[in-house]
C-alpha positions as CSV (number, residue, x, y, z in Angstrom):
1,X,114.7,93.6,100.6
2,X,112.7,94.6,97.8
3,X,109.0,92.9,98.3
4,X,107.0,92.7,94.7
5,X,103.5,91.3,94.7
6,X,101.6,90.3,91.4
7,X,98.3,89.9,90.7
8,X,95.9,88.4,88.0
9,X,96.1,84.9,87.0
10,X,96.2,82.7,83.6
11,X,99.6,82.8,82.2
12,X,100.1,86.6,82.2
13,X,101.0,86.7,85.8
14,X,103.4,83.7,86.0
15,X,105.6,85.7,82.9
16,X,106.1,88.1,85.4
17,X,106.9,86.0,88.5
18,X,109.2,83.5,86.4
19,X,111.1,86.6,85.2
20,X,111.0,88.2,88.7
21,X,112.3,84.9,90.3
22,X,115.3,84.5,87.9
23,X,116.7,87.9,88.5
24,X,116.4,87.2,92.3
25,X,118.4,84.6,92.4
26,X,121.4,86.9,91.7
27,X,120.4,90.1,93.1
28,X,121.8,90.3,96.2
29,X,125.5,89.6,97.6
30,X,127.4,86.2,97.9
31,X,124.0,85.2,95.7
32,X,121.7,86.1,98.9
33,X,118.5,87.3,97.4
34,X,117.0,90.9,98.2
35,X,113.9,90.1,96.4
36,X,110.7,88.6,98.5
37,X,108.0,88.2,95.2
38,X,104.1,87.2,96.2
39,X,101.6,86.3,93.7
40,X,97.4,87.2,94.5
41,X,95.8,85.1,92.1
42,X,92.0,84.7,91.0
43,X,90.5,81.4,92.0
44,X,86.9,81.6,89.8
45,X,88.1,80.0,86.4
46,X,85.3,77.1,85.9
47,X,87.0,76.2,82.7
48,X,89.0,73.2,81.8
49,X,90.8,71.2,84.4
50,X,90.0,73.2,87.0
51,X,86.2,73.6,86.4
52,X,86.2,70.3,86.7
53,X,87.8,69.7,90.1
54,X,85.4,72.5,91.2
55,X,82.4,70.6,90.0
56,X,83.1,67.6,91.6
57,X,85.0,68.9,95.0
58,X,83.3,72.3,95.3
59,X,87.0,73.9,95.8
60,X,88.1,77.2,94.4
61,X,90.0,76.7,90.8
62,X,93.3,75.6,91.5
63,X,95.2,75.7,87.4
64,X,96.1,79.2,88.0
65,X,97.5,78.6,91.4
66,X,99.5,75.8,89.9
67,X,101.1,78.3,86.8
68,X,102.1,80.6,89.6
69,X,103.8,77.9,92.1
70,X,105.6,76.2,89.1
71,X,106.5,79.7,87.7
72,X,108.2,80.9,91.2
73,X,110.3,77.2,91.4
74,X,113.3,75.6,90.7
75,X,114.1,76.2,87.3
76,X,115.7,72.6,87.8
77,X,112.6,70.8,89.6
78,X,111.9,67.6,87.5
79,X,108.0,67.6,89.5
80,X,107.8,71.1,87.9
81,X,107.4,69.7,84.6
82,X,105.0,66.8,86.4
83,X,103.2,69.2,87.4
84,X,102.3,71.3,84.4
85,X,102.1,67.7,82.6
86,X,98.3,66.9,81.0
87,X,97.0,64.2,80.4
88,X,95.2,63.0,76.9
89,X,93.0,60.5,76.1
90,X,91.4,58.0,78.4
91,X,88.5,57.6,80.4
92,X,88.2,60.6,83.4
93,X,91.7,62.3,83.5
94,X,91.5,63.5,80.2
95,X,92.5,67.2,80.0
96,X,93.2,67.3,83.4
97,X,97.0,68.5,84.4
98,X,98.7,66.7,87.3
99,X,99.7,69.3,89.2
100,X,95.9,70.0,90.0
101,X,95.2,66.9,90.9
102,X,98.1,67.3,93.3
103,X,96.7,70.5,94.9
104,X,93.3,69.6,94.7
105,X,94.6,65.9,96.6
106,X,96.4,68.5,99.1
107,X,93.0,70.1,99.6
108,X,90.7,67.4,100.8
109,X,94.0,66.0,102.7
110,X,93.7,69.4,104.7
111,X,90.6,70.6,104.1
112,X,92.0,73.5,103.4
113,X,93.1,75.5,100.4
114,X,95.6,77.4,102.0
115,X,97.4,74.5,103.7
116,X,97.1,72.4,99.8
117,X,99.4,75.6,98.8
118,X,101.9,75.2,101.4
119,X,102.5,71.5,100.7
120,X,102.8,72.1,97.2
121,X,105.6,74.9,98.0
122,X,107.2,72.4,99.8
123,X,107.3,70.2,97.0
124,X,108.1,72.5,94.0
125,X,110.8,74.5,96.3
126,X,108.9,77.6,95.5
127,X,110.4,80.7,96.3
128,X,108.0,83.0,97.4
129,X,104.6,83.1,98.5
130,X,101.7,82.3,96.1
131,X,98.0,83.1,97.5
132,X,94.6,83.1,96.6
133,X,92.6,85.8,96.5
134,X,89.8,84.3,98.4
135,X,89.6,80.5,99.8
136,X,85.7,81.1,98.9
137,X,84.1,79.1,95.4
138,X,83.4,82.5,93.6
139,X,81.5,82.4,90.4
140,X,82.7,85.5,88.4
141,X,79.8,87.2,86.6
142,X,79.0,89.6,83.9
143,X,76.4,92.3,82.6
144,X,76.8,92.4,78.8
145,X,76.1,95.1,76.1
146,X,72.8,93.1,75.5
147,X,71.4,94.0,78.6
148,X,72.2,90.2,79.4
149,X,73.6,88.4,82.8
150,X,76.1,85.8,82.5
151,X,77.3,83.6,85.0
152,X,81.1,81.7,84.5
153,X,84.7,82.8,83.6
154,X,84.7,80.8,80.3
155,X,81.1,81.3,79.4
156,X,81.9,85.1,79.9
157,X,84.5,85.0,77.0
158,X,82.7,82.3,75.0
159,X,79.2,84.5,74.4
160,X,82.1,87.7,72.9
161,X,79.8,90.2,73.9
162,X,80.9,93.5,75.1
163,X,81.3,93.9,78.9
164,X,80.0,96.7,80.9
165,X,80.7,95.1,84.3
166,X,82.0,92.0,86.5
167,X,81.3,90.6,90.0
168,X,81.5,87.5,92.0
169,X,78.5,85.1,93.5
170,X,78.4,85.3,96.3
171,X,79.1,89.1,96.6
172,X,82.0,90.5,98.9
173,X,84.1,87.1,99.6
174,X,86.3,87.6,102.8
175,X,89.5,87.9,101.5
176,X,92.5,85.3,102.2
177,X,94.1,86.9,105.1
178,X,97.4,86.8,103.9
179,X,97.2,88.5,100.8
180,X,95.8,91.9,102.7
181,X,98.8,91.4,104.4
182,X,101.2,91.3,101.1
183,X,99.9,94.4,99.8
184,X,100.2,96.0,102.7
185,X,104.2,95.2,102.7
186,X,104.9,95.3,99.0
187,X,107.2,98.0,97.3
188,X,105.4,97.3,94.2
189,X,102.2,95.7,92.9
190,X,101.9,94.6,88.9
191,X,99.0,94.0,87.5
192,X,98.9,92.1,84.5
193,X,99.2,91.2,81.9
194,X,96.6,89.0,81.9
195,X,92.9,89.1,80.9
196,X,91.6,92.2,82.0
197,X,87.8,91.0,83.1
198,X,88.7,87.7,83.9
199,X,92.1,87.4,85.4
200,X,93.3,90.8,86.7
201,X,89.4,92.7,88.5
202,X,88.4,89.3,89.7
203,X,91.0,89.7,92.7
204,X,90.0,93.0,93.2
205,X,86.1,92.2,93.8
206,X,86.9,90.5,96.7
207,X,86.3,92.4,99.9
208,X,89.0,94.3,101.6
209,X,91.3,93.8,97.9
210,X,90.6,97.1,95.9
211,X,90.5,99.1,98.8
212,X,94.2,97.7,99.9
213,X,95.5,98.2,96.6
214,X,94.4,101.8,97.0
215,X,95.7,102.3,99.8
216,X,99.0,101.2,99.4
217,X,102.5,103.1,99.4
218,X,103.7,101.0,96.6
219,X,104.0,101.6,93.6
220,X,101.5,100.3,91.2
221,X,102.1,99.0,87.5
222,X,100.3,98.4,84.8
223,X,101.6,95.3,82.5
224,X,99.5,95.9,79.4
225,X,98.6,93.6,77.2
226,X,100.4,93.2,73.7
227,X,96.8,91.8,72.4
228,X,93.3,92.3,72.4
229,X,91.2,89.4,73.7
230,X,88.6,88.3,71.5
231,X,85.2,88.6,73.6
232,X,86.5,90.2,76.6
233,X,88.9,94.0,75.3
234,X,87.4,94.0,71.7
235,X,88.9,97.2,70.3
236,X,90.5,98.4,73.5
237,X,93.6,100.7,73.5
238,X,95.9,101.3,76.7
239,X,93.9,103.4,78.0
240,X,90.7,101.7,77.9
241,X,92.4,99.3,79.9
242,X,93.3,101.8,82.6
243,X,89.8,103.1,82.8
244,X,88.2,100.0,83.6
245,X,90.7,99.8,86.1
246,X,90.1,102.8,87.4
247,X,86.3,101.5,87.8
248,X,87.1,99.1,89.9
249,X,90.2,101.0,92.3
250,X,89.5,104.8,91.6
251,X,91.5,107.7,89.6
252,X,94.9,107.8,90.6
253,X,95.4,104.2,92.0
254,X,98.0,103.2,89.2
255,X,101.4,105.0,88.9
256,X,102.7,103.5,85.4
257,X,101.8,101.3,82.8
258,X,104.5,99.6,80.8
259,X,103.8,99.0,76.8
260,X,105.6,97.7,74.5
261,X,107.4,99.6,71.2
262,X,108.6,96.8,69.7
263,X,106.9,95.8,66.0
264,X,105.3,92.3,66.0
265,X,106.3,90.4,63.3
266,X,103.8,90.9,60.5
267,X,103.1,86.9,59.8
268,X,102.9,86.5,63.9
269,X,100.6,89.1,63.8
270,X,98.5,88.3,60.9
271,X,97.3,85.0,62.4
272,X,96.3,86.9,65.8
273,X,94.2,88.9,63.4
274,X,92.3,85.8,62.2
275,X,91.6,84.9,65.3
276,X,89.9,88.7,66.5
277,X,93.2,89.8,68.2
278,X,95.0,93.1,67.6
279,X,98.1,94.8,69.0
280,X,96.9,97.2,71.9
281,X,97.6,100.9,70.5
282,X,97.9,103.6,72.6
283,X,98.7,107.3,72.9
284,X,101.1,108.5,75.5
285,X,99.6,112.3,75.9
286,X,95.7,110.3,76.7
287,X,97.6,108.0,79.2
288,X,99.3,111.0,80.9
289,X,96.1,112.8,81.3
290,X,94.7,110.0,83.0
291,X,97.5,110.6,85.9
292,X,99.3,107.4,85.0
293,X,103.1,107.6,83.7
294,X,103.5,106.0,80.6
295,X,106.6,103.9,79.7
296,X,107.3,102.4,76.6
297,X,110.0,99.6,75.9
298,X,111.0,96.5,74.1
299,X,108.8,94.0,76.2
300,X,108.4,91.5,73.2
301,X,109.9,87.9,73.4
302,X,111.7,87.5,70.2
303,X,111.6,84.4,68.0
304,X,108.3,83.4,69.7
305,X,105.6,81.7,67.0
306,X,102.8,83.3,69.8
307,X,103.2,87.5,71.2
308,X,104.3,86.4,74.3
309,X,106.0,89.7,76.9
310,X,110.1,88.7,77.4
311,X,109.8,87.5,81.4
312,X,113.3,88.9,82.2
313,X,113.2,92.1,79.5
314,X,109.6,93.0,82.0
315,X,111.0,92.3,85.5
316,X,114.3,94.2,84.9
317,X,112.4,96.5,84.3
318,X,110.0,96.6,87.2
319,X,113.1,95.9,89.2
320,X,114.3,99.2,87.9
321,X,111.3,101.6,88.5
322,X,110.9,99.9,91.8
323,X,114.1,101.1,93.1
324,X,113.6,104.2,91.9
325,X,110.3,104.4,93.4
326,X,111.8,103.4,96.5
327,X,114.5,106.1,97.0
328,X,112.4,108.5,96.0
329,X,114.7,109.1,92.6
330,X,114.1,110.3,89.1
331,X,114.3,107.0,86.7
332,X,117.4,107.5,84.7
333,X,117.9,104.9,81.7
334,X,120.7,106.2,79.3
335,X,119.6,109.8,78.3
336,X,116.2,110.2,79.8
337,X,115.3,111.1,82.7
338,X,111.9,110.7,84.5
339,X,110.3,111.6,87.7
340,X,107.2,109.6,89.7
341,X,106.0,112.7,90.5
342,X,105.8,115.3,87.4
343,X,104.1,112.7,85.5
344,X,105.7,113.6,81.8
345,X,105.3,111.9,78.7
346,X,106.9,109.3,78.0
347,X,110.3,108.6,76.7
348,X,111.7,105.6,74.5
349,X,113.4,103.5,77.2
350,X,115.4,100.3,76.8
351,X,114.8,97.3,79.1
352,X,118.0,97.5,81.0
């Protein structure tokens, strides 16, 4: 049994979970799965819908729980749709998305967050385990380039300042207990892709998180993003990414980051532009000397009108490395060859 655990939030992390869960379903004999897939996921969004249901039930945000839950399903589920279904127009439910109404319902039902999860689970038919990061109603905040404090997840992107650092009000919130326990038993941890500062390091401010991830024997990839995000990476390559990761867990805590070769289609891409987004570029040899192994592949889902990663093309490959990883053995896709340990540059590899 092959346990991977994600981590982040917004829709980066259920790309990776929806892609994981469809290749589990056949990955085993007489369709038995061999893959056990948990999701860590932030809880200090104040934005939107689940801003909202914080304001007015003083619960941790609940929308990127739901992504995850629906993401790890049945692809078949008819309340999966319900639940990503929001509502427009009207007087109070406006905006709002049904499936957090549901787990926020779940919530004061049990009076408590974890519980709310479960019984969603048990609704959706989610395979796999989906928890947050803390049960705790974190504020994420940030020190900008002006010297200035803000407090808020959306705030944070809204003022498009540059960040030099993030933490959470109130400091060092315990950790949910089962999520130390995940990382402890995972074979691999992705992080991202998802917004750096405000979807992937939240989860690792908590107390106990970082140090866990550190710790771990798995092996740790980095999902980077195809994009900048306009007030949040402004400008960033791959490896700035993995630097301000590297703040936050220490040198040598990631094994590999993924990026993706593939062109984006020049119209696509021009509207991204407009907007203050820009394909992340990167150099292998500055990636390498950072002690991370850098793989590039085709990660891009084709025929999108947004840069979206391919689910499947990214969890085959995970699937792969994590294999490899496990038995110890060089990666081998077609011609190249490539060893965890040696840490060489990277070679143009297909997502198999």
């Amino acid at each position: 049994m092959l346990n991977f655990l994600g981590m982040g939030g917004g829709t980066g992390l259920p790309v990776v979970l929806w892609g994981l869960r469809q290749l589990s379903g056949n990955s085993g004999h007489d369709g038995q799965s061999t893959f056990n897939i948990s999701a860590i996921v932030c809880v200090s969004d104040n934005g939107g819908s689940s801003g909202h249901l914080r304001q007015s039930y003083g619960i941790p945000a609940v929308g990127d729980l739901r992504n995850c839950l629906v993401a790890l399903s049945d692809s078949d589920c008819l309340l999966a749709n319900l639940f990503q279904y929001r509502f427009s127009g009207g007087n109070g439910l406006d905006g709002h998305s049904l499936g957090n109404l549901i787990v926020a319902a779940f919530c004061q039902m049990s009076g408590n967050l974890g519980v709310a999860i479960d019984l969603a689970k048990e609704v959706l038919h989610t395979q796999g385990s989906v928890l947050p990061a803390t049960e705790a109603a974190v504020t994420l905040c940030a020190e900008v380039e002006s010297g200035g404090c803000i407090r808020g997840e959306s705030q944070i992107t809204a003022a498009r300042s540059r960040i030099h650092r993030v933490w959470l009000e109130p400091g060092n919130p315990p950790p949910f207990p089962e999520a130390l326990q995940a990382l402890a038993n995972a074979d691999a941890i992705i992080l991202g892709p998802g917004s750096l500062y405000t979807s992937i390091i939240p989860n690792l401010l908590v107390s106990g998180v970082a140090d866990a991830v550190r710790n771990s024997p798995a092996l740790k990839i980095f999902v980077c993003n195809l994009v900048t995000q306009p007030g949040e990476t402004d400008g960033f390559t791959a490896a700035d990414h993995l630097r301000v990761l590297q703040t936050y867990l220490g040198a040598g805590a990631v094994d590999i980051c993924l990026l993706n070769s593939q062109p984006i289609v020049r119209t696509v891409r021009g509207l991204y532009l407009e907007s203050g987004s820009e394909p992340v570029n990167w150099r292998e040899d500055e990636i390498s000397r950072m002690g991370v192994l850098p793989i590039r592949a085709d990660f891009l889902a084709e025929k999108q009108s947004k840069i979206r990663h391919d689910p499947i093309k990214l969890a085959r490959m995970i699937v792969s490395l994590t294999r490899a990883g496990r038995h110890g053995d060089d990666y081998v896709p077609g011609k190249d060859c490539m060893s965890f340990n040696r840490r060489p540059a990277c070679a143009e590899l297909s997502a198999i």
